[in-house]
C-alpha positions as a Markdown table, in Angstrom:
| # | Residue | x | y | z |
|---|---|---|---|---|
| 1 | Unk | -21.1 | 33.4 | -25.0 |
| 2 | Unk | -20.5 | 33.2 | -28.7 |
| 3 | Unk | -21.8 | 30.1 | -30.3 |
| 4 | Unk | -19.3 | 29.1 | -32.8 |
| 5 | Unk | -19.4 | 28.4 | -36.6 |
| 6 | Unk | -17.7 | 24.9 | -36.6 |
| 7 | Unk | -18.9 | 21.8 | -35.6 |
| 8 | Unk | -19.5 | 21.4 | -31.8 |
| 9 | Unk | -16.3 | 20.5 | -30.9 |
| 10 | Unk | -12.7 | 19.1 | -32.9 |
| 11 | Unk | -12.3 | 16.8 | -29.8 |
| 12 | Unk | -15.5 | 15.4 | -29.8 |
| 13 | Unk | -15.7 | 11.7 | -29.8 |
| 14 | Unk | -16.1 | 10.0 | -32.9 |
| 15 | Unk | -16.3 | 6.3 | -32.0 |
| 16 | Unk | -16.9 | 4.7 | -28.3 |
| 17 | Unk | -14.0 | 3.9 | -26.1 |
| 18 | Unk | -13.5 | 0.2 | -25.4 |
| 19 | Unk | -13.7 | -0.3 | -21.7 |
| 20 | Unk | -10.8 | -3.1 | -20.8 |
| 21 | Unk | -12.0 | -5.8 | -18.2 |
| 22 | Unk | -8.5 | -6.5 | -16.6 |
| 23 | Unk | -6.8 | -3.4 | -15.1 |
| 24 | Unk | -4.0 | -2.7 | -12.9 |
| 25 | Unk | -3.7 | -0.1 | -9.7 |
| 26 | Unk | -0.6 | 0.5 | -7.7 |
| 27 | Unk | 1.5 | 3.0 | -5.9 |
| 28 | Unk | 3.5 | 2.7 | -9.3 |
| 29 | Unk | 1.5 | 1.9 | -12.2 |
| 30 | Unk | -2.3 | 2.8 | -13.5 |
| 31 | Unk | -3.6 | 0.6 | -16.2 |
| 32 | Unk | -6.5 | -0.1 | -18.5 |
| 33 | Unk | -10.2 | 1.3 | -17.7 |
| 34 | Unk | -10.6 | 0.9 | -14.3 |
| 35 | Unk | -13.8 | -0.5 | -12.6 |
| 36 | Unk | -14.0 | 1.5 | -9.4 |
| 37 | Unk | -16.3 | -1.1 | -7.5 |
| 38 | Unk | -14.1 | -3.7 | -8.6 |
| 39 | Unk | -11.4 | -2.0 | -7.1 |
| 40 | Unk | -13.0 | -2.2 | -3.7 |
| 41 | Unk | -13.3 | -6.2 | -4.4 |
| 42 | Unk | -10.1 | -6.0 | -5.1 |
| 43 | Unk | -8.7 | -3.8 | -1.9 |
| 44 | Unk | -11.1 | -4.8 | 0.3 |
| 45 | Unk | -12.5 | -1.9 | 1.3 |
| 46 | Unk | -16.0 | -0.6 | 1.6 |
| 47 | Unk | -18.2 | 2.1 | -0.2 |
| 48 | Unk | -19.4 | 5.4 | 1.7 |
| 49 | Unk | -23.1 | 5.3 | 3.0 |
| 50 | Unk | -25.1 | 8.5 | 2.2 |
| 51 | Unk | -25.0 | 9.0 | 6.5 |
| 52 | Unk | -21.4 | 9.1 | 5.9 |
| 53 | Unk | -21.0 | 11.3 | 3.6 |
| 54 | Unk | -23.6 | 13.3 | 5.5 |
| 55 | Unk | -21.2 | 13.5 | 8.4 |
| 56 | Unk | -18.1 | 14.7 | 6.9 |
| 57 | Unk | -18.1 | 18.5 | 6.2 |
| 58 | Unk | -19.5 | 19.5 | 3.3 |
| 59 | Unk | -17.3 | 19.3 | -0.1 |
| 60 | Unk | -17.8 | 18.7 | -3.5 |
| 61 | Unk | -15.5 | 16.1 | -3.5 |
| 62 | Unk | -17.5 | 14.0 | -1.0 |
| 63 | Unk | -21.1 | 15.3 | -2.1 |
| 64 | Unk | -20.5 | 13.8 | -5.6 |
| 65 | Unk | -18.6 | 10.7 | -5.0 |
| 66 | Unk | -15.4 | 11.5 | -5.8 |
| 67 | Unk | -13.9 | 10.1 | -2.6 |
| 68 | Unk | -16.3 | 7.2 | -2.5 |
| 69 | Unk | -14.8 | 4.5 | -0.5 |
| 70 | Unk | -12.6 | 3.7 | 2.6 |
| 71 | Unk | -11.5 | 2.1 | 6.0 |
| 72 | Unk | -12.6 | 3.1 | 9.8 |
| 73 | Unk | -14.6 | 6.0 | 8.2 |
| 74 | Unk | -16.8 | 5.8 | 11.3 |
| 75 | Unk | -14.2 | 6.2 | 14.0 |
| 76 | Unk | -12.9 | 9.5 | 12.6 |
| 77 | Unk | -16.0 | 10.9 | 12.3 |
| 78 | Unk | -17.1 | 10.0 | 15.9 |
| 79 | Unk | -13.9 | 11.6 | 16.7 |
| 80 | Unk | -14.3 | 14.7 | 14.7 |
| 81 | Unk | -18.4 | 15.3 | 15.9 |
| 82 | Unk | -17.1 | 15.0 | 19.7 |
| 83 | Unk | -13.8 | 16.9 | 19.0 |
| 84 | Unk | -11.9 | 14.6 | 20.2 |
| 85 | Unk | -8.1 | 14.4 | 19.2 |
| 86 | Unk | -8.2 | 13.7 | 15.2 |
| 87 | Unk | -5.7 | 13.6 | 12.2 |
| 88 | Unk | -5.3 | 13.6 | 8.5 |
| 89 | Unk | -2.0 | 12.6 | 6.3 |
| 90 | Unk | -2.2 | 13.2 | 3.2 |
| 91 | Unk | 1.5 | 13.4 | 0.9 |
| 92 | Unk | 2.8 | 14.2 | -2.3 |
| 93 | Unk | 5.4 | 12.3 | -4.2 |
| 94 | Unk | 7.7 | 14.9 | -5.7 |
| 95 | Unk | 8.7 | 13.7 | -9.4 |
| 96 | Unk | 7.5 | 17.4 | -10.9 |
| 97 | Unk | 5.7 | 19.9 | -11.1 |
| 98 | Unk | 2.3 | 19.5 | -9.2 |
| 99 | Unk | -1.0 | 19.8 | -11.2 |
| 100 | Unk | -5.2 | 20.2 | -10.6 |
| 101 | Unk | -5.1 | 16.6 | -9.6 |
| 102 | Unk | -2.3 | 16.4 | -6.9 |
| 103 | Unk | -3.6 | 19.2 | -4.8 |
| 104 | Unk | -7.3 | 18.5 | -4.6 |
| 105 | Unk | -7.0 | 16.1 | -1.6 |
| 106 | Unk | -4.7 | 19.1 | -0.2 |
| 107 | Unk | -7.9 | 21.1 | -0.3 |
| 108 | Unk | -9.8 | 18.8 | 1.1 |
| 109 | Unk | -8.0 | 18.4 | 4.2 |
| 110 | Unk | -7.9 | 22.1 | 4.7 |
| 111 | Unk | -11.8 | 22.0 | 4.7 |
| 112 | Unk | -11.4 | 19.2 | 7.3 |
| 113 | Unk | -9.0 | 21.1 | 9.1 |
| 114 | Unk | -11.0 | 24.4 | 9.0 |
| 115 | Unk | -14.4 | 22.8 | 10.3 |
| 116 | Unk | -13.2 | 20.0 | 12.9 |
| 117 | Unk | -9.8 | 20.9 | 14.2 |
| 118 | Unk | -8.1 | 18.1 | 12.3 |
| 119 | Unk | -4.0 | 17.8 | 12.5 |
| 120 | Unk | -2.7 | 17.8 | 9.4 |
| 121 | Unk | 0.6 | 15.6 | 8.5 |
| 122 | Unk | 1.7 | 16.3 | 4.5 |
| 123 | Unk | 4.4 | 14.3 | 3.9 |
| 124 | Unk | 6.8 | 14.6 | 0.9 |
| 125 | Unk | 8.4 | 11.2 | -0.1 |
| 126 | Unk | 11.4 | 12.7 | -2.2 |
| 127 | Unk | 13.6 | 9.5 | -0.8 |
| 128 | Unk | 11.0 | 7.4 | -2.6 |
| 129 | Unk | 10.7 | 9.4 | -6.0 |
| 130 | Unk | 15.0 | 9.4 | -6.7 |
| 131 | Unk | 14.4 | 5.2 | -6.0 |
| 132 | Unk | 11.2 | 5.2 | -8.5 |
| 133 | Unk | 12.0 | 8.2 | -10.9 |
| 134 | Unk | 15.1 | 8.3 | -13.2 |
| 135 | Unk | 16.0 | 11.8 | -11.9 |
| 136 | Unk | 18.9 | 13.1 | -10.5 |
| 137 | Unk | 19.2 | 14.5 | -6.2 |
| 138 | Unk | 19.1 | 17.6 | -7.4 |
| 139 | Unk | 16.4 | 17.8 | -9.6 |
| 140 | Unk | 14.1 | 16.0 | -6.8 |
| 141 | Unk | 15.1 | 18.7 | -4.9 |
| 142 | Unk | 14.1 | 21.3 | -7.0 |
| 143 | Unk | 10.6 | 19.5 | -7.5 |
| 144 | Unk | 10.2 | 19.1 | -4.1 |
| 145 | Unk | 11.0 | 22.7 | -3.1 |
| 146 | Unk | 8.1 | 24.3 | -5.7 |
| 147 | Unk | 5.8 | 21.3 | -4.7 |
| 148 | Unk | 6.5 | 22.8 | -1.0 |
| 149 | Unk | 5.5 | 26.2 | -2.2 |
| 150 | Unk | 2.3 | 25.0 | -3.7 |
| 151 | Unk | 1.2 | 23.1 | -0.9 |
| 152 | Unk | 2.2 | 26.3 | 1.6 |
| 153 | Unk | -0.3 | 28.2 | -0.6 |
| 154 | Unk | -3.1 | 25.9 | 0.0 |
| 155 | Unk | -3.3 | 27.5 | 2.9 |
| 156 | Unk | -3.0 | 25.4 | 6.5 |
| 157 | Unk | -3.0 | 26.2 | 10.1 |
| 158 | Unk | 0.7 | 25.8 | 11.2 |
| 159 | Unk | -0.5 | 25.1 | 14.6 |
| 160 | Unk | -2.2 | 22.0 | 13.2 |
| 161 | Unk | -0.4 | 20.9 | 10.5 |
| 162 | Unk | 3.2 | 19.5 | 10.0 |
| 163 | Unk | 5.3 | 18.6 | 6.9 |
| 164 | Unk | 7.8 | 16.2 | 6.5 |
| 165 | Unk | 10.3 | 15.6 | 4.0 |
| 166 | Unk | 11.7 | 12.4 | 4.0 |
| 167 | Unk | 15.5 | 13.1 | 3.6 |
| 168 | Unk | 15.1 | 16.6 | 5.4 |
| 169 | Unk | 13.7 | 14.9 | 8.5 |
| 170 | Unk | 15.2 | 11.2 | 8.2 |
| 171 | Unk | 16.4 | 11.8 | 11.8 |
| 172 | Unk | 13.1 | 10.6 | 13.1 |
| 173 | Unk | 11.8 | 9.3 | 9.8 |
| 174 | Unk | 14.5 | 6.9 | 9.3 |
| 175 | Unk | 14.6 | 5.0 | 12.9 |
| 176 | Unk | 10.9 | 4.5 | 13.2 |
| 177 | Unk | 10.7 | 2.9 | 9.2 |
| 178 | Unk | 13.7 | 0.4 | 11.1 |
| 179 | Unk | 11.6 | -0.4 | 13.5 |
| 180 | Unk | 8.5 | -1.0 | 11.4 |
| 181 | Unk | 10.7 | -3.2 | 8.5 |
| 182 | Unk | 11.1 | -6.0 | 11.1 |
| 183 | Unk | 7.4 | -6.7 | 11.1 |
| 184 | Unk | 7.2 | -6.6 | 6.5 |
| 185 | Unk | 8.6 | -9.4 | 4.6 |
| 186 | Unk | 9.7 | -9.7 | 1.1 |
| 187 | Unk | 6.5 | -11.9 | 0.1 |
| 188 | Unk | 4.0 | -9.4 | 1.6 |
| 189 | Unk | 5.8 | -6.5 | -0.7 |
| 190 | Unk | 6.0 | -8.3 | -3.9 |
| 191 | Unk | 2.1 | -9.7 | -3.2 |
| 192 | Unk | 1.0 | -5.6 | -2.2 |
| 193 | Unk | 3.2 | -3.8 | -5.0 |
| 194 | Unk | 4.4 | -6.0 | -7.4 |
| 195 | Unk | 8.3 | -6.9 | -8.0 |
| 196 | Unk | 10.4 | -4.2 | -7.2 |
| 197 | Unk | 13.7 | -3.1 | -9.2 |
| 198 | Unk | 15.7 | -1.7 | -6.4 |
| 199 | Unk | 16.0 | -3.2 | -2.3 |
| 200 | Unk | 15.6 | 0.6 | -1.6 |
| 201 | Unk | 11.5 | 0.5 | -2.9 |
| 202 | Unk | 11.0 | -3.1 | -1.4 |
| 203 | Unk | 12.4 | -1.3 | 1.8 |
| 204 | Unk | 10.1 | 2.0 | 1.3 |
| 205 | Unk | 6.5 | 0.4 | 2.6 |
| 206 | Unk | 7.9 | 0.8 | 6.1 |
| 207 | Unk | 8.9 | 4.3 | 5.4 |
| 208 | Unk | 5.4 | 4.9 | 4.3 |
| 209 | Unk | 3.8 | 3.4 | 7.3 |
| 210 | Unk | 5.7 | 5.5 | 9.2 |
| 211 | Unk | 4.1 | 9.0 | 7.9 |
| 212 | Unk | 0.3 | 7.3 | 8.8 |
| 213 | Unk | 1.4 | 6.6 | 11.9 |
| 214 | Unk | 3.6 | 9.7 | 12.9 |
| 215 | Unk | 0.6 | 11.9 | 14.2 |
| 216 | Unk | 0.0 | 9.4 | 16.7 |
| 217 | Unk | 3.2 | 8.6 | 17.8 |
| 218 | Unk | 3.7 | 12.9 | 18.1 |
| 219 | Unk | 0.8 | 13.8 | 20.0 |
| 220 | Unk | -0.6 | 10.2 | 20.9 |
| 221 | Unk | -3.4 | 7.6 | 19.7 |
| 222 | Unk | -6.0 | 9.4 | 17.5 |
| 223 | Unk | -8.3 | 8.4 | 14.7 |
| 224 | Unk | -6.5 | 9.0 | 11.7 |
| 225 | Unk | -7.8 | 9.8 | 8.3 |
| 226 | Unk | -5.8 | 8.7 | 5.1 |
| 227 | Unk | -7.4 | 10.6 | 2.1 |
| 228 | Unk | -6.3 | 9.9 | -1.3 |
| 229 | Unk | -6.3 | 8.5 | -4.6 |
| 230 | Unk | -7.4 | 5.4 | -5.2 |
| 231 | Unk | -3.8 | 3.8 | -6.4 |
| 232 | Unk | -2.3 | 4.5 | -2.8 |
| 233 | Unk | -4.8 | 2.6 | -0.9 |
| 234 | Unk | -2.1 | -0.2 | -0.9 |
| 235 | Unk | 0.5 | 2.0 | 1.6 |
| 236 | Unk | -2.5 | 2.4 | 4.0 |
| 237 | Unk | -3.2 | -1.7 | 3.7 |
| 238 | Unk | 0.3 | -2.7 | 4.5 |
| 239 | Unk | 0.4 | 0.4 | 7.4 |
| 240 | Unk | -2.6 | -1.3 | 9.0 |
| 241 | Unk | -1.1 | -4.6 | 9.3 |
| 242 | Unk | 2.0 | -3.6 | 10.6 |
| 243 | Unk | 0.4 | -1.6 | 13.3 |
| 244 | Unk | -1.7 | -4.6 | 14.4 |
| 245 | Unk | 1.4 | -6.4 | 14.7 |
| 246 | Unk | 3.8 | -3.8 | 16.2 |
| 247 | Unk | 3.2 | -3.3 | 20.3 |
| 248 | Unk | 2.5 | 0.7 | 19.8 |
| 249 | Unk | 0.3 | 3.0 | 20.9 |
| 250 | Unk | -1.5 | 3.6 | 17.9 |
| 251 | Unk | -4.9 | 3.0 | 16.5 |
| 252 | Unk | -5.1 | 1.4 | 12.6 |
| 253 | Unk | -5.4 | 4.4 | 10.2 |
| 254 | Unk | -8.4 | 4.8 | 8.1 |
| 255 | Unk | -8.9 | 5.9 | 4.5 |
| 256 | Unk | -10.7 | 7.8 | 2.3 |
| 257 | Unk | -10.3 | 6.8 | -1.4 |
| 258 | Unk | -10.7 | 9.1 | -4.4 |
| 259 | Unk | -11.2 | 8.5 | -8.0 |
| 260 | Unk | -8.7 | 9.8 | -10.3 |
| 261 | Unk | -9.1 | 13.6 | -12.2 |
| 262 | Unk | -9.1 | 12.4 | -16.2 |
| 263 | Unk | -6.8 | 13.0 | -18.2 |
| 264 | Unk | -7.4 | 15.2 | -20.6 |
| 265 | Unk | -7.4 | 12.9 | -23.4 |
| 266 | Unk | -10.3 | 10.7 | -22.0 |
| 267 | Unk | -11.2 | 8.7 | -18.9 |
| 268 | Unk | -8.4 | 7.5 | -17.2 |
| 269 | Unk | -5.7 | 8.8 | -13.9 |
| 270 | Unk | -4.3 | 12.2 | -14.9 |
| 271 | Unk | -0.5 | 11.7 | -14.7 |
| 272 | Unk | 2.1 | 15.0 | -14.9 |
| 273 | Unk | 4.8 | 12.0 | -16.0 |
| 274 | Unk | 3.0 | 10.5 | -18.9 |
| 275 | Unk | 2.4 | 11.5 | -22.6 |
| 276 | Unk | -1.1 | 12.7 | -21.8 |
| 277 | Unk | -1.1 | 16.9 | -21.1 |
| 278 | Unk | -2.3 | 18.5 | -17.6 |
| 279 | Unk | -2.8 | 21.5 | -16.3 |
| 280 | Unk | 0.3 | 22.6 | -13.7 |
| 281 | Unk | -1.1 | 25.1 | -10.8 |
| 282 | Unk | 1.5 | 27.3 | -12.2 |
| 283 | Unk | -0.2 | 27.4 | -15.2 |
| 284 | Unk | -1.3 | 30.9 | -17.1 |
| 285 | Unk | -4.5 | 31.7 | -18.1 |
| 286 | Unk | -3.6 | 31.5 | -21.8 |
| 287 | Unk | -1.9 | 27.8 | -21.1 |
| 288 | Unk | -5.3 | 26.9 | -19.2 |
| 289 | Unk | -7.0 | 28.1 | -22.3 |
| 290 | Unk | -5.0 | 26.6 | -25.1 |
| 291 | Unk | -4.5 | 23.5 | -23.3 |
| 292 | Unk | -8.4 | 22.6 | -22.7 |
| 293 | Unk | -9.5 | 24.2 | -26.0 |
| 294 | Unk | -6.8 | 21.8 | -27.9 |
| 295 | Unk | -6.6 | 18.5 | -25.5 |
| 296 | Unk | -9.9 | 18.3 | -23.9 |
| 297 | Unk | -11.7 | 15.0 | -24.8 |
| 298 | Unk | -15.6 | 15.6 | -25.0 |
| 299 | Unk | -18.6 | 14.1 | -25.0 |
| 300 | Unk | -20.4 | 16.2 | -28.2 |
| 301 | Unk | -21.0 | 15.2 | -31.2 |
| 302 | Unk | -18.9 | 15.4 | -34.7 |
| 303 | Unk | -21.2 | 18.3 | -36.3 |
| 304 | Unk | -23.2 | 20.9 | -35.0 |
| 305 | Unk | -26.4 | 19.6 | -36.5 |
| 306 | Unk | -26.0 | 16.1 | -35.0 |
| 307 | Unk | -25.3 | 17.8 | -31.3 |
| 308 | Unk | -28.4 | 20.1 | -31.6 |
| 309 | Unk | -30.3 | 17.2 | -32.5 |
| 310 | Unk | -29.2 | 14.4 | -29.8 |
| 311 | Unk | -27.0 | 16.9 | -27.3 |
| 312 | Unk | -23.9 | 15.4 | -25.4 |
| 313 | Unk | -22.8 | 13.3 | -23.1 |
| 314 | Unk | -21.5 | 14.7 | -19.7 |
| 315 | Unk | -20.5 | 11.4 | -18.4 |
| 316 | Unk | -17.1 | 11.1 | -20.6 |
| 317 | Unk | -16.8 | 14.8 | -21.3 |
| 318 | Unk | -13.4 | 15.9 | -19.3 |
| 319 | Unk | -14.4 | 19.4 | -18.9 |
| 320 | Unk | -17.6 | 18.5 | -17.5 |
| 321 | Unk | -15.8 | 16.3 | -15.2 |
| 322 | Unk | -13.5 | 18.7 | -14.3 |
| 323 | Unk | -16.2 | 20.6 | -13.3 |
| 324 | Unk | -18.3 | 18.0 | -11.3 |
| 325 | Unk | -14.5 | 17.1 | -9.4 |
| 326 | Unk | -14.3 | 20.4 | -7.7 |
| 327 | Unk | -14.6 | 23.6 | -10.0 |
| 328 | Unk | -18.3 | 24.4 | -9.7 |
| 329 | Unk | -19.4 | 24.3 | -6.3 |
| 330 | Unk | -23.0 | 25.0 | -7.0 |
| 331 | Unk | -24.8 | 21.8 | -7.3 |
| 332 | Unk | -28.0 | 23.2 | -9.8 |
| 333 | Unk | -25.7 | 25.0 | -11.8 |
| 334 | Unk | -23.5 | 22.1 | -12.2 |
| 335 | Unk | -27.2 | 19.8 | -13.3 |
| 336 | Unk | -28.7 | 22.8 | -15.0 |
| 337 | Unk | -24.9 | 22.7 | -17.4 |
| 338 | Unk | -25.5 | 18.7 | -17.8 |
| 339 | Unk | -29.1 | 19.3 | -18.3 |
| 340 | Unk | -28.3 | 22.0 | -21.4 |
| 341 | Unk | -25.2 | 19.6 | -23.0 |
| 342 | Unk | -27.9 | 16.6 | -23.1 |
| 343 | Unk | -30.3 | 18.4 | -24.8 |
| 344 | Unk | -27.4 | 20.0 | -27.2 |
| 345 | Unk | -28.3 | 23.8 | -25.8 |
| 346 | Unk | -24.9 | 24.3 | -24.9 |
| 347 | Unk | -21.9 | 23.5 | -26.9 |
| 348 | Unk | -18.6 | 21.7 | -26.4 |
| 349 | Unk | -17.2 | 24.4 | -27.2 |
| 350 | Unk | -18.9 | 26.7 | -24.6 |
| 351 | Unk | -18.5 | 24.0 | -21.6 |
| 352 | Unk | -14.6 | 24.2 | -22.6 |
| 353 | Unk | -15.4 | 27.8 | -22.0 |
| 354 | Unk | -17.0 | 27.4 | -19.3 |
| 355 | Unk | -14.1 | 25.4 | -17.7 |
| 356 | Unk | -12.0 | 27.4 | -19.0 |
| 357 | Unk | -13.5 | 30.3 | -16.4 |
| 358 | Unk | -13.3 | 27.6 | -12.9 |
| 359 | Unk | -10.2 | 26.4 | -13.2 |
| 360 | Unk | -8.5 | 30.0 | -14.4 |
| 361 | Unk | -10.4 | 31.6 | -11.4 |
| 362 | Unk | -9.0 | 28.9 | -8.8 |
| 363 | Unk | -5.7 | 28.9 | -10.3 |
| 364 | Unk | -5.5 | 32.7 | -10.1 |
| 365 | Unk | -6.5 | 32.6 | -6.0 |
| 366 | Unk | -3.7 | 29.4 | -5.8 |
| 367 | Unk | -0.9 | 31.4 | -7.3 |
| 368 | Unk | -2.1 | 34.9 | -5.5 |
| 369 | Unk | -1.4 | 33.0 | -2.2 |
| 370 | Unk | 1.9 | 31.2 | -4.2 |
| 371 | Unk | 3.5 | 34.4 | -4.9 |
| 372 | Unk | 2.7 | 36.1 | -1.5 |
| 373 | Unk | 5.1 | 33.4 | 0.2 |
| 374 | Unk | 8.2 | 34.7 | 1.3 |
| 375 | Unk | 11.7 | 32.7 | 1.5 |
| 376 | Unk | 10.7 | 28.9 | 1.9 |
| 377 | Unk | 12.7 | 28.0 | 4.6 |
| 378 | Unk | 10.9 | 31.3 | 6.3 |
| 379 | Unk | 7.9 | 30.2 | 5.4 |
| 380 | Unk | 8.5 | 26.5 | 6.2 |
| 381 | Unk | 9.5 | 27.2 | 9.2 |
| 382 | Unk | 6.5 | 27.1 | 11.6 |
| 383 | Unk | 5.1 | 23.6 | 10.0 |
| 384 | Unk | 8.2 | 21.6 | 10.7 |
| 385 | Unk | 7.9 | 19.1 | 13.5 |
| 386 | Unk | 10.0 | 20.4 | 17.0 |
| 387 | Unk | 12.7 | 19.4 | 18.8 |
| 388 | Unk | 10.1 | 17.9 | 21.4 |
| 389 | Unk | 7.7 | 16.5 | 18.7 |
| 390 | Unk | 10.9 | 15.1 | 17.1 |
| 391 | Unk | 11.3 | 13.1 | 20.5 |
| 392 | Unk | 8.0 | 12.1 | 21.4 |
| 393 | Unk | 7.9 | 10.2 | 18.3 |
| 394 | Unk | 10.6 | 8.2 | 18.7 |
| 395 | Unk | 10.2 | 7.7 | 22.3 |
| 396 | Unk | 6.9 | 6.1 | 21.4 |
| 397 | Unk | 8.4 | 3.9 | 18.9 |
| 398 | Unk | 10.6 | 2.4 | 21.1 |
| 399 | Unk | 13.5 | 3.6 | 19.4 |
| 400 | Unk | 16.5 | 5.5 | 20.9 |
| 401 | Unk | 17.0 | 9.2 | 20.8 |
| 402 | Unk | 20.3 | 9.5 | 20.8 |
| 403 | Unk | 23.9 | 7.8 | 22.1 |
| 404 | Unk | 24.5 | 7.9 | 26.0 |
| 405 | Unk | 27.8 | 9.6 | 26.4 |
C-alpha cells in the first residue's frame, strides 16, 4: 500500500470530543454520547457473561461485544443446545434505503439460523414509518419493496423464516394488535416512548408486540430471541409486559441488544435519515471509496510526523470500528491492524484503505445475491406466512377468523 505524502489523514481529529452526561434512546430519537452501561440502568437489562457469549454461535458481533446485553438470554440458548423449538424476530422500519447498519442483525440471525435451526420472523413496519416519517403511501412502498430485496439477499431458509409486512398482512396483524391494545394504556406509552404526535404511534406498541409474539402464536410457545439495536429495546419491554398480562400461550420474548455502527462523522448511531452520510448496500465501489476517504472520522493525528511519533487511536477511529463491527473476521488481523495504528505503522489513510477493501468485498457478495433475485412477489413468495399459519395465529389469540355466515 502506498504511504501517502500528506499528513496522516484530513479527517483526523484535531481536538477531543466532549462526551455529554445526559442522553436520550428511543424507538424515535438517539441523542447525545451515549453511555452503554447506563443504558442497561436505565432499561433494566443485564450484560452478557463470557459463558454466554460462549454459547451462542460464533460471530463477530457477539465475540466483540457488539450485542452486549439482553433479557432471557439463557432460555434461548437452552433451547437452541437441545434443539428444541426456537425463534428470532428481528424487523426493519422502512423510511429508505437500507444501509451497513440496518442489515447486520439480519446477518446475524442467518448465522443463528444456519447453526441451530432458528425460525426466523422479519417484520417490516411500513404502517409505523408513514405515522412517524413525513412520506407519502407510495414512497413507503417503494422503500419497503427494495428494503425487501435486500433482506431476500441476505440469504434465509424459506422453510424457517417468514416476513411480514404490516399493511400487506394486516389480516392477522391487525386483529391480534386489538387484542393486545386492551392490556397498554396511554400512561405506560407516554412513560416507555415519550409523547406521541399522532393516536396512530400511541396505538403502534401493540402492533409491535404483536410481531415478537407471532412465532409463537404460529407454531406454538418457544423461546424467542429479539436481537437488535439498542434504541428498540423499549418495543421488547412493553411486549413482555403485555404478555404477562394477556392469558396466551406464549413465553416472554428475550433480547439481544446491540450497540449502534458510528456514523461516519464520529461516535454516535448511524442514521440513513440524518445529516450525517452512510453507506447504502446499493452502494458502488467508487461511492464506498469516496464516501470513507471524504467522511470517515479518525483517530490519527493532524501531521504525519506527530502520527509516526505517538500512532492513533483505534477506539474513536470509524474505519477501525467498522472493521471490529463485522468486516474483518479474523481476530489477530483485526489486533495486529490496532496494534500497527497505535504505534503509527499504519496510516489513516491506509486503514481507510483497508476498509475500503471489507466493506467493498461484502457489498459486492450482497448485491451479487441482490441482483440474482427474480420478480419480488416470486421471490417473496415462499416466506409469506400461509393460509394455515395465518389461522393458527389468530386462533391462538383468541380472536375470530372470520364472520359465521
Amino acid at each position: 500500500m502506498t504511504e501517502p505524502d500528506e499528513p496522516a489523514d484530513s479527517t483526523a481529529r484535531t481536538e477531543s470530543r466532549p462526551t455529554a452526561d445526559e442522553f436520550t434512546v428511543t424507538p424515535y430519537a438517539v441523542e447525545g454520547e451515549i453511555n452503554y452501561e447506563k443504558l442497561l440502568e436505565r432499561f433494566g437489562a443485564e450484560s452478557l457473561t463470557d459463558e454466554q457469549i460462549a454459547r451462542f454461535p460464533d460471530h463477530p458481533l457477539l465475540r466483540r461485544r457488539t450485542f452486549y446485553a439482553g433479557r432471557d438470554v439463557d432460555d434461548y440458548l437452552e433451547a437452541a443446545a437441545a434443539s428444541d423449538p426456537h425463534a428470532v424476530v428481528t424487523g426493519r422500519g422502512p423510511s429508505g434505503p437500507m444501509h451497513l447498519g440496518h442489515v447486520l442483525p439480519l446477518y446475524l440471525a442467518k448465522r443463528f439460523q444456519q447453526e441451530t435451526g432458528a425460525t426466523v420472523y422479519i417484520p417490516l413496519s411500513d404502517d409505523e414509518k408513514f405515522l412517524a416519517k413525513d412520506q407519502s403511501f407510495d414512497a413507503i412502498g417503494e422503500h419497503t419493496r427494495e428494503n425487501l430485496r435486500d433482506i431476500l439477499a441476505v440469504g434465509f431458509d424459506p422453510d424457517r423464516t417468514r416476513i411480514i409486512v404490516d399493511t400487506a398482512d394486516a389480516d392477522v396483524i391487525y386483529p391480534i394488535a386489538l387484542r393486545l391494545a386492551t392490556h397498554l394504556t396511554p400512561a405506560t406509552v407516554d412513560t416507555v416512548y415519550g409523547d406521541q404526535d399522532t393516536v396512530g404511534l400511541q396505538f403502534y406498541p401493540a402492533v409491535q408486540a404483536t410481531h415478537l409474539l407471532l412465532p409463537q402464536l404460529v407454531a406454538g410457545r418457544r423461546p424467542t430471541l429479539v436481537p437488535i439495536a439498542v434504541d428498540q429495546d423499549p418495543h421488547v419491554r412493553v411486549c413482555r409486559d403485555v404478555a404477562a398480562k394477556e392469558a396466551l400461550p406464549v413465553e416472554k420474548p428475550g433480547a439481544l441488544l446491540g450497540r449502534f455502527l458510528p456514523s461516519l462523522e464520529g461516535p454516535g448511531k448511524m442514521s440513513s435519515s440524518g445529516d450525517a452520510p452512510s453507506i447504502e448496500l446499493t452502494a458502488d465501489p467508487e461511492t464506498v471509496a469516496e464516501t470513507i476517504r471524504t467522511h470517515a472520522y479518525t483517530g490519527g493525528r493532524a501531521t504525519l510526523e506527530d502520527h509516526r511519533e505517538n500512532g492513533g487511536d483505534p477506539t474513536v477511529d470509524v474505519p477501525f470500528q467498522y472493521l471490529r463491527f463485522f468486516f474483518e473476521a479474523d481476530d489477530k488481523r483485526l489486533e495486529r491492524i490496532a496494534a500497527d495504528y497505535r504505534a503509527g505503522e499504519l496510516l489513516s489513510g491506509e486503514l481507510k484503505e483497508i476498509a475500503i477493501e471489507r466493506i467493498t468485498d461484502f457489498l459486492d457478495a450482497h448485491q451479487r445475491r441482490r441482483g440474482e433475485l427474480g420478480p419480488l412477489e416470486t421471490e417473496l413468495d415462499p416466506f409469506r406466512l400461509t393460509d394455515g399459519e395465518r389461522r393458527r395465529a389468530l386462533e391462538r389469540a383468541g380472536v375470530p377468523t372470520g364472520l359465521e355466515p
